[in-house]
VOGU-3710 file (C-alpha; in Angstrom, 3 decimals, decimal comma):
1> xxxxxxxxxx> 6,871/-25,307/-1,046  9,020/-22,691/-2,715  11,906/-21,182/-1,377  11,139/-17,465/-1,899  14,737/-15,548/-1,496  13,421/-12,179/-1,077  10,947/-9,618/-3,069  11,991/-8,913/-6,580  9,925/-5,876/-7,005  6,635/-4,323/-6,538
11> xxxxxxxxxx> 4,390/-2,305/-8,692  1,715/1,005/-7,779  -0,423/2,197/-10,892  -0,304/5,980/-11,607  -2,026/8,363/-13,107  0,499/10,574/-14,182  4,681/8,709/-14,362  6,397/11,822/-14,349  5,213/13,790/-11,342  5,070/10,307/-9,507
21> xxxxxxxxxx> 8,168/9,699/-10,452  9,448/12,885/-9,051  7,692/12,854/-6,020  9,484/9,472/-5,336  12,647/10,233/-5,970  12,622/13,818/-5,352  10,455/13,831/-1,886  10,465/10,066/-1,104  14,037/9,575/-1,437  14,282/6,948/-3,997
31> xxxxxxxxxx> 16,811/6,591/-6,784  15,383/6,517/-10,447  17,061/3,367/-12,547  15,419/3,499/-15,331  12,244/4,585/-17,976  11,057/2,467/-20,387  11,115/4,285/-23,694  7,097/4,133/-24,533  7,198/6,319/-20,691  4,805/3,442/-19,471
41> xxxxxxxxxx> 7,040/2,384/-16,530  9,633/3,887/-14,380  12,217/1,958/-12,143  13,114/3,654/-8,975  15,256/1,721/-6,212  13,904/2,080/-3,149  16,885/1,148/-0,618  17,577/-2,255/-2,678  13,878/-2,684/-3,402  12,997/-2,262/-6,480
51> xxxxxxxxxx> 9,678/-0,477/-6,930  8,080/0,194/-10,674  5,615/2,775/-10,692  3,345/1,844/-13,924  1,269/4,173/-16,306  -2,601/3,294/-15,627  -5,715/4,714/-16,484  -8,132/5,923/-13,934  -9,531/5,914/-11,827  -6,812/5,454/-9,257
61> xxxxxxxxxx> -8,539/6,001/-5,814  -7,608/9,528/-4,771  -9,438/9,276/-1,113  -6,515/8,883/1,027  -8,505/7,336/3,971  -10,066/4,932/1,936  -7,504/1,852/0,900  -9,018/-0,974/2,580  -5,919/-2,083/3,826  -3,942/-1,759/0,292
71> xxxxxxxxxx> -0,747/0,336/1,080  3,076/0,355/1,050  5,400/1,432/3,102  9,157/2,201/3,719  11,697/1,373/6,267  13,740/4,416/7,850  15,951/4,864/11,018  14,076/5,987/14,071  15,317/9,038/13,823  14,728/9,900/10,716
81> xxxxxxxxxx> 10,707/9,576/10,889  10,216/12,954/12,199  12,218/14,985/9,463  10,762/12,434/6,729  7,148/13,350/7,970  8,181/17,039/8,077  9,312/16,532/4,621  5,961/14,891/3,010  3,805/17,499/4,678  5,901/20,435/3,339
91> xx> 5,141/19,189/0,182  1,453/18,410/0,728
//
């Protein structure tokens, strides 16, 4: 078996790289590294993580209820999951 180290990245497909990219760093809290210069991938650290949010064509499942299980999440302080819910329902 192989000796996995730790998680190298992770991608999520979107429909539109710039306003995802600003809703991650700008609302989410992560820090943009990098775009690649044909705009088709962004690079955002995501406390140490790194998480690539990737041009795709549709359709990208807008029905929030309806993942079957496929999601991501982050890891905050206890005390900061009130304020960072606050925060993504003030900006819908």
């Amino acid at each position: 078996m192989v000796a996995i180290k730790g998680m190298a990245h992770f991608s999520i497909p979107v429909s539109d790289l710039e306003s995802s990219k600003k809703f991650y760093c700008d609302i989410v809290g992560c820090k943009h590294v990098m775009t690649t210069p044909d705009r088709k991938m962004a690079f955002v650290d995501a406390g140490g993580d790194c998480l690539i949010l990737v041009k795709h064509e549709g359709p990208i499942n807008p029905v929030l209820d309806d993942h079957n299980g496929v999601h991501h999440s982050f890891m905050l302080d206890a005390k900061d999951y009130k304020p960072a819910v606050d925060n993504l329902r003030a900006h819908g």
